[in-house]
Legacy VTK file of the C-alpha trace (Angstrom):
# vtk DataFile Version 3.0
C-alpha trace
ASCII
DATASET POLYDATA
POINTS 191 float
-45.554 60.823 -44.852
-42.469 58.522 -44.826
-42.705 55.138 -42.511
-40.167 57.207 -39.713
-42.465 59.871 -39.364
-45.218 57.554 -39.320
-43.828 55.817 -36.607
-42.311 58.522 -34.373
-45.931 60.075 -34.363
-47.206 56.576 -33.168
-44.426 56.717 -30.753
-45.727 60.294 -29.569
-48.769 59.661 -28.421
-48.394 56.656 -26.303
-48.918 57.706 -22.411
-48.066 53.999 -20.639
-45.362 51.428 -21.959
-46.152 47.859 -20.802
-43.258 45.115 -20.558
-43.248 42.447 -22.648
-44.939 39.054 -21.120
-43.008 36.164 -20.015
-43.108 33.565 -23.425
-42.623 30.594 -21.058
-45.357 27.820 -21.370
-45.069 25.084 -19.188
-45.953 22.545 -21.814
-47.372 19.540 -21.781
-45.635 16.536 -20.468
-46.257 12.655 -19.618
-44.922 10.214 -17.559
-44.951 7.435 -20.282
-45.095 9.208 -23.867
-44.701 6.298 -25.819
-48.795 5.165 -24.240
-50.071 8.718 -24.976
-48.682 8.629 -28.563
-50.167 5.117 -28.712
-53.602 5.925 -27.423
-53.533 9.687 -29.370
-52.818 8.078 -32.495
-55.519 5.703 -32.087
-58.071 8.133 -31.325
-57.481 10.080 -34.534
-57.888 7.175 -36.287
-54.929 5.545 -37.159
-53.840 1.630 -36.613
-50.018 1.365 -34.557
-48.083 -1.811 -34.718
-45.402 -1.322 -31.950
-42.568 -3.448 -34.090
-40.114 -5.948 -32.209
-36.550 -5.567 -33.548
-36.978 -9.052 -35.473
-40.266 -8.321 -37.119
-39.858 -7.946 -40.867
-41.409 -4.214 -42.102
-42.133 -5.744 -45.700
-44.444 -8.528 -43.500
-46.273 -6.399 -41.317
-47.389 -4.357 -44.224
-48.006 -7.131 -46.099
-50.600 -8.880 -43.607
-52.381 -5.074 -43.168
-52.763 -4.616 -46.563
-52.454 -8.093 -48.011
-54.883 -6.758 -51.340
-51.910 -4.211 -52.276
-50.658 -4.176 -55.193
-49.051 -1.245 -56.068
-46.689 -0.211 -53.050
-44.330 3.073 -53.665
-41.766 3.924 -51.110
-38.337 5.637 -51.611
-37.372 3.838 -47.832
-34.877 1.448 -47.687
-35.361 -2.028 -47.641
-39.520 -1.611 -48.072
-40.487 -3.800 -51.332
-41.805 -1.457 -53.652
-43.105 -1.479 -57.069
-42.447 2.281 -57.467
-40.171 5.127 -56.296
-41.407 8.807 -55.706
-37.769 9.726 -56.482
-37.490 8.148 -60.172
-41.079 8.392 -61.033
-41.340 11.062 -64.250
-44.422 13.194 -62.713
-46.672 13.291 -59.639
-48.693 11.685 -61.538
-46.999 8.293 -61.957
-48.175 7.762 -58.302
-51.843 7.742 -59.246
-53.244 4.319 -58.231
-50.923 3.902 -55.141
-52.087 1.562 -52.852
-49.785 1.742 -50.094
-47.390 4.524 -49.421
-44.543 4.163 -47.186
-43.113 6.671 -45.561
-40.493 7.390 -42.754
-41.655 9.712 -40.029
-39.090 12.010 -38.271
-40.695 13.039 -34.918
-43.588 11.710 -32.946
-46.345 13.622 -30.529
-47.896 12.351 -27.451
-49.789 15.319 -27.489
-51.997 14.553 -30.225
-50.627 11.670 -31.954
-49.319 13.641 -35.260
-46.097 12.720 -36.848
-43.578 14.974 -38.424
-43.159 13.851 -42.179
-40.127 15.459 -43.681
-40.230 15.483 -47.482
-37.015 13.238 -48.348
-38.350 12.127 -51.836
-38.841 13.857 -54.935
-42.515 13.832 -55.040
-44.132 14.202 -51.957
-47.866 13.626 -53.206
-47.145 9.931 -52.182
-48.102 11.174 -48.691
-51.588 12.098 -49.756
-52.227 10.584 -53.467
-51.850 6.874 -51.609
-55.216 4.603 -50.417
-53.182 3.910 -47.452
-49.824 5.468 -45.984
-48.027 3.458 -43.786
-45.363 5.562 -41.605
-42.477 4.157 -39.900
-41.587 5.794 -36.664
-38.518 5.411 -34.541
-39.782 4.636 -31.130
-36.943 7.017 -29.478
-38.301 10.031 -31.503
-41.664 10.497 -30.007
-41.674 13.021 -27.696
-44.084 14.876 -25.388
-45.655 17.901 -26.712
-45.563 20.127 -30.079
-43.178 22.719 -28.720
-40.451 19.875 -28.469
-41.401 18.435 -31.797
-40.911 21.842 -33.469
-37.521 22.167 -31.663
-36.644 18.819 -33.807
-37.693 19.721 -36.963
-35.471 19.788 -39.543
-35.773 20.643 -42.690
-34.612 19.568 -45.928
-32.815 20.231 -49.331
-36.501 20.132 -50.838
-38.131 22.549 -48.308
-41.017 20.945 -47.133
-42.752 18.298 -44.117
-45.796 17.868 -43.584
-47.467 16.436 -39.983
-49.992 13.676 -40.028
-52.438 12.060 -37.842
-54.118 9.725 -38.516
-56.771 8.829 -42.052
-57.728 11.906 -43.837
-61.490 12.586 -43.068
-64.699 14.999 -43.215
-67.927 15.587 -42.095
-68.577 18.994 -44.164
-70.912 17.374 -46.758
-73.857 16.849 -45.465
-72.722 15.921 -41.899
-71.950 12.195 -43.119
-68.158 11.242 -42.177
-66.395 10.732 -45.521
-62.895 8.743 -45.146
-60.243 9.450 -47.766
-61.392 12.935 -49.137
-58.192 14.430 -49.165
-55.532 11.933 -48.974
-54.932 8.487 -47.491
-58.342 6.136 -46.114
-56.174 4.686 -44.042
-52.872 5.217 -41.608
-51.055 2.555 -40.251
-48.306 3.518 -37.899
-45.084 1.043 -37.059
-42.879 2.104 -34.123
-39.853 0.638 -34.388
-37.079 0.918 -32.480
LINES 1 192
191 0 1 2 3 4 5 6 7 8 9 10 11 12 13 14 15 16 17 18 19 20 21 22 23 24 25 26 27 28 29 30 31 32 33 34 35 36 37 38 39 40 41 42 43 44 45 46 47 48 49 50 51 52 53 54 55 56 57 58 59 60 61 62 63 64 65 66 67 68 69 70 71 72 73 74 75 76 77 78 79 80 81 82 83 84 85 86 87 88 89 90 91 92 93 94 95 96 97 98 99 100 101 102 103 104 105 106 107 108 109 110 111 112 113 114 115 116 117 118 119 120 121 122 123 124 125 126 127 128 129 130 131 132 133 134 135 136 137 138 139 140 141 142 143 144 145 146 147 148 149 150 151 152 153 154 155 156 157 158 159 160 161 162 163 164 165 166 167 168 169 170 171 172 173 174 175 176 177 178 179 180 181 182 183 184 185 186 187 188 189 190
């Protein structure tokens, strides 16, 4: 039986026809995003530095993490001892202390940022102790419908969103920090 045939039996037998449902959620919204995305980044576990225009980026990552020292970041003007674009392998990142990374969109919904890959190897995101992510302060928006409106992707095909510390409880119900990428997330709005 050929897929027409298949289908025009299908079609056949039905008796009623229902209309489609209305696809409009009234999403999420809050009258001051910027404290949601402050307190919902918190709670999953992440430390936020709301920036001033004169602070220096290099500084505040330096006092957080002032035992670094290997820092990789492809961002411009962050001090870094190594470059996910002009690394050889993935691998070169191994060791990575700090990882600094540019985020693209904010949520107040649940405190996750959109992390567009814009380097060449994107295991900097996860293969880091600690990944620092700078977030423009005008790009944090309400919910995860508007987030996905702003999503853009790029030449290398590939974001990721994070939320805070990587973290599980699976093993023996103990909370383990760090079992599948960074211990620790440190968020700078800027902006």
């Amino acid at each position: 039986m050929e897929k027409k045939d298949f289908l025009d039996r299908l079609r056949s037998h039905i008796r009623q026809q229902y209309d489609m449902p209305d696809l409009h959620i009234d999403a999420l919204t809050y009258p001051e995003p910027i404290k949601q995305f402050v307190e919902m980044t918190k709670s999953a576990g992440a430390n936020i530095v709301e920036a001033k225009p004169t602070d220096d980026l290099n500084a505040l990552i330096a006092e957080a993490y002032p035992d670094a020292k290997v820092i990789a970041s492809n961002v411009p003007g962050i001090n870094a001892k190594l470059n996910p674009d002009t690394v050889a392998e993935a691998s070169d990142l191994n060791g990575t202390d700090v990882g600094v990374v540019k985020g693209e969109v904010g949520v107040a919904e649940n405190g996750c940022i959109w992390i567009p890959q814009v380097m060449k190897e994107k295991v900097v995101c996860f293969i880091s102790e600690n990944l620092v992510i700078i977030l423009d302060r005008n790009q944090v928006v309400d919910n995860m419908h508007q987030a996905y409106k702003r999503i853009k992707m790029t030449s290398y095909g590939f974001g990721t969103f994070i939320s805070g510390p990587s973290k599980t409880a699976d093993i023996e119900q103990a909370l383990v920090m760090g079992a599948q990428a960074a211990r620790s997330v440190l968020v700078i709005l800027v902006g």
